[in-house]
N, C-alpha and C positions, 0 to 999 in steps of 0.2 A: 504494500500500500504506500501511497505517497508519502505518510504520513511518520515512516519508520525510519528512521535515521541512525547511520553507524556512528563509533565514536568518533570527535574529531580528530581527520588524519593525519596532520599536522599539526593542530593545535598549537599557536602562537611561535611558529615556527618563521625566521626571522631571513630572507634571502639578500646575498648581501649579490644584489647585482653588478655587472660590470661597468668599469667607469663610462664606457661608452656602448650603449645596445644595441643590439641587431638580431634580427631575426632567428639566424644562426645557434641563439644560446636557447633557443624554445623548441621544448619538444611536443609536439601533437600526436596525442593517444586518441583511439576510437574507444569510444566504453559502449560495452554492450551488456552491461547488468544494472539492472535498477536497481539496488542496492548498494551497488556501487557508484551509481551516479546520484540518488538519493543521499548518501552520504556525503558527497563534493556540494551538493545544493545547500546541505547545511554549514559549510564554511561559508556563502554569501551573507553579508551582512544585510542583501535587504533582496533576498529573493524573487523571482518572479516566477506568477504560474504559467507563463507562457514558452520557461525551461527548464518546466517540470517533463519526468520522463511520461507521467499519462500523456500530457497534453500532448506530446509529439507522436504517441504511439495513436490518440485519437486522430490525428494529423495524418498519418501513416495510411490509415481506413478508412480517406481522401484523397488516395493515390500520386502522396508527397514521400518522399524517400527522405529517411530522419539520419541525420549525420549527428552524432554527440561525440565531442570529442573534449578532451583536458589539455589544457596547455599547459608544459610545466617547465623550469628551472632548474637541471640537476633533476633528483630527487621531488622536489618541491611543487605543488599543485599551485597555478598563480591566477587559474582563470578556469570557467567551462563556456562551452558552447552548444547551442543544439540548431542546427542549422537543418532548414527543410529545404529539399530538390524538387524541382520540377522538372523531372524527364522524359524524352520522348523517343520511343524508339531505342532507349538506353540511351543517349546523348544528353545530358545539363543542358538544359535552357534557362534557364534561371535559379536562382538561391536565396533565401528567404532565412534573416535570423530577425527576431520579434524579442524586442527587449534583454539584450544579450550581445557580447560576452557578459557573463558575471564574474567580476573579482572576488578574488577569493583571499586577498588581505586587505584588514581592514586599515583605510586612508591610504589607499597603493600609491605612488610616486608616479610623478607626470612617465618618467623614462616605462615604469612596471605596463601603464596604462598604453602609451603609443609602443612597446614591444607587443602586447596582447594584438592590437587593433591592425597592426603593420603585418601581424602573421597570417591572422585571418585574412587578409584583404589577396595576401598572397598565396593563400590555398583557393580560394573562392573567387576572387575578383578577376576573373580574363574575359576578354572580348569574346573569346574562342570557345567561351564555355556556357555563356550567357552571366548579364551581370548580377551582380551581390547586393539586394537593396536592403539595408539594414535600419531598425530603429534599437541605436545602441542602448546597452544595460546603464548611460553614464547621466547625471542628471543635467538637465539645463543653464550651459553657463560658458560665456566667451571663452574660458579657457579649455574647455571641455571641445570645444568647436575647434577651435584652434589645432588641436591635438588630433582631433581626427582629420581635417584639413592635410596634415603633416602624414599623417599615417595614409594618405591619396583617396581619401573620400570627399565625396560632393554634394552637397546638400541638394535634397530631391525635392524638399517641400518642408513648413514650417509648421505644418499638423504634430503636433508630440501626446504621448501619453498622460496623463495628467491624473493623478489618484492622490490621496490618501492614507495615513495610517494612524490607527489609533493603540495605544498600547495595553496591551491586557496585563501586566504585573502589574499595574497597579490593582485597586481595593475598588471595589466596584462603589462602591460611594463616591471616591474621589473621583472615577471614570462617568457617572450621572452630575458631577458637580461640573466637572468640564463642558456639558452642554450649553449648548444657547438660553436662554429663559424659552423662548418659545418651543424648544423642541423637547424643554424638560417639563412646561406644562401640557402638552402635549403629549407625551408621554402617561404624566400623571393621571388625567383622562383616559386615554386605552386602559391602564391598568387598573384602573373604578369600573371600568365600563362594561366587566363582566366575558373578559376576551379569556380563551383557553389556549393552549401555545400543544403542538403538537410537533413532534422533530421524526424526521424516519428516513432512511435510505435505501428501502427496498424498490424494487422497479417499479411498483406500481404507483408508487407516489411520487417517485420520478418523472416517470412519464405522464402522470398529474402536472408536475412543475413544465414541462418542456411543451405539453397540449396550451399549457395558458399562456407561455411566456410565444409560440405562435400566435393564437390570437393578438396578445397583445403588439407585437408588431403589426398586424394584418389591420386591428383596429386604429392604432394609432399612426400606421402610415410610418415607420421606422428600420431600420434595418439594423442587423444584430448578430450576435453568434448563429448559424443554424440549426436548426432540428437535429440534423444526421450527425454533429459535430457533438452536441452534446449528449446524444444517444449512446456516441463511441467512447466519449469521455467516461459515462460515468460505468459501461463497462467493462474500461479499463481499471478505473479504478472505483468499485462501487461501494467502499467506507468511507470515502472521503468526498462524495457526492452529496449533499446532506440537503434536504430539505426543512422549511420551518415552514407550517401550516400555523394563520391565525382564525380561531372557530368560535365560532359566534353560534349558540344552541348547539347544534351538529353539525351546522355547514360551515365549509372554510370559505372564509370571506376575504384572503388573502396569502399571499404566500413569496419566500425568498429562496432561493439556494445558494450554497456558498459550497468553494471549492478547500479542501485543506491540502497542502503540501507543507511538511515539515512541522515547522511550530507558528504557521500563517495558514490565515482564513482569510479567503478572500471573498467578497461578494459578488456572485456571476449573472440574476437574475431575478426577476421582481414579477409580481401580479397585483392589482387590488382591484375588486370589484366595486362597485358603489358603496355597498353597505361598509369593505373595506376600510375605504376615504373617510366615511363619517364615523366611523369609530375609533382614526386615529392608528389604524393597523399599521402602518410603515414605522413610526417612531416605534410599536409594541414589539414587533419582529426585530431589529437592528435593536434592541434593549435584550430581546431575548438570546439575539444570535452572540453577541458580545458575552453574555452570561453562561451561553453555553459551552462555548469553546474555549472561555478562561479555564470553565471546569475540567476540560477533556486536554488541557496542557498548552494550548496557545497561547503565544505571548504580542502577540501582532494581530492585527483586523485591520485589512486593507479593504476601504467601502470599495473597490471595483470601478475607478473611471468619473473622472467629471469634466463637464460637456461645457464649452461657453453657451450662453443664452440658457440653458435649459435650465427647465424649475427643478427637475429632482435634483438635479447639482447643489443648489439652492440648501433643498433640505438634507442633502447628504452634509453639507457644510454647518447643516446647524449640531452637524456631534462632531465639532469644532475639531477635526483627525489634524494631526502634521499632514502639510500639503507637501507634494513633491513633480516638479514636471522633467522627463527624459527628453535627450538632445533631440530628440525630434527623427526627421527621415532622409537618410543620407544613401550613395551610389557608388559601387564601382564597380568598372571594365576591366 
């Protein structure tokens, strides 16, 4: 399961790079064990589910060919990747990494960062083989650009990821105190209001979650993960697929699912009905979902994505997370 992590395999293990870097001192491994590459994800200090090993094998049963490889230093793991192929005919036409490389020390040195970005570019990046469009794992910021600039990549477009994280080690008191006033009386309403919280992972109430979270694209005119994507996800990995049902009598009058990888819960999917809205279900679920995966060892809740313009962004921002935005979307030949 995603969710199992070995011990750390270097653990605060310290590489004392060469004065001057080059490609040459990094070596590129395939990993083909998810427990093995579940353990390097938990060296990343701020992981992403989009290089988790389900996601890519859900990816895989999309007929993308999943490249995961570790870059290392000597002995030393410095970085992962999981890179998807688009082939044809067996020939690369394209290359596809999604929020990645992840570094794997934490505060890596500008030289750590453009040796990672410089190797990738040069196993992936040829005219000959179709080009490498990446939205790097590195956060938003001119020296961040710069450095891949350096490393021969070209910005494709200024769309970036932009999420959230809220931290679970704290006390969930102090983590309710953190909210907005409005989303904390908000809150306090759903939870008067006579709501029942339901959590489950089996397929049937999956496929509950992924029937509604279609419509709701269908109704609202949106576009989104797909059906089949999620379908594959969750049976690749299906403990870590977690639905929250909010029930009002006996009907569910709302609902979320969130994905776990490691010691992060991320949020992948939302529904509310009418009755939903006016009972205040979205603040009761994101109160629940927090509550439950501190208890099940999480220490991160990443709300899953915010939109400029858009209202849920809005109220995703009233459970006040550290915001975070990645360099955005970049190119090479």
């Amino acid at each position: 399961m995603i969710h199992e992590t070995s011990a750390r395999l270097t653990a605060g293990a310290v590489v004392a790079f060469p004065a001057r870097q080059d490609t040459d001192h990094v070596t590129i491994t395939e990993i083909h064990d998810a427990a093995r590459w579940d353990g390097l994800l938990a060296l990343a200090d701020h992981p992403q589910l989009t290089q988790t090993y389900a996601y890519g094998a859900a990816k895989a049963a999309q007929n993308w060919k999943i490249v995961r490889v570790c870059l290392s230093i000597g002995t030393v793991p410095i970085a992962l990747c999981q890179v998807l192929e688009k082939r044809i005919f067996g020939i690369r036409v394209v290359s596809r990494i999604n929020r990645g490389p992840l570094m794997l020390q934490s505060n890596p040195s500008n030289d750590s960062v453009l040796t990672v970005y410089r190797a990738i570019r040069q196993r992936w990046g040829h005219w000959y083989s179709g080009p490498l469009t990446i939205a790097p794992g590195l956060t938003q910021s001119d020296e961040n650009a710069a450095l891949l600039r350096q490393a021969g990549f070209v910005r494709r477009g200024k769309q970036s990821w932009w999420s959230g994280r809220i931290d679970l080690t704290r006390p969930l008191d102090a983590i309710k105190a953190g909210f907005a006033s409005t989303f904390r009386n908000r809150l306090r309403k759903a939870l008067d209001g006579g709501l029942t919280l339901r959590v489950a992972s089996d397929v049937e109430t999956a496929d509950w979650m992924i029937a509604r979270h279609v419509e709701n694209m269908r109704d609202k005119g949106f576009t989104a993960v797909d059906a089949n994507f999620l379908v594959n996800l969750r049976a690749t990995a299906p403990q870590d697929f977690i639905v929250f049902q909010a029930i009002l009598g006996d009907k569910p009058i709302a609902g979320m699912s969130v994905i776990r990888f490691g010691d992060v819960a991320e949020y992948h999917t939302g529904w509310f009905g009418p009755e939903g809205r006016d009972a205040n279900a979205g603040n009761y679920l994101m109160w629940a979902i927090m509550a439950e995966m501190k208890a099940r060892g999480c220490t991160t809740f990443d709300i899953g994505g915010l939109y400029e313009g858009h209202g849920y962004t809005q109220f995703k921002r009233g459970m006040r997370p550290l915001e975070y935005r990645l360099a955005g979307e970049w190119v090479a030949f």
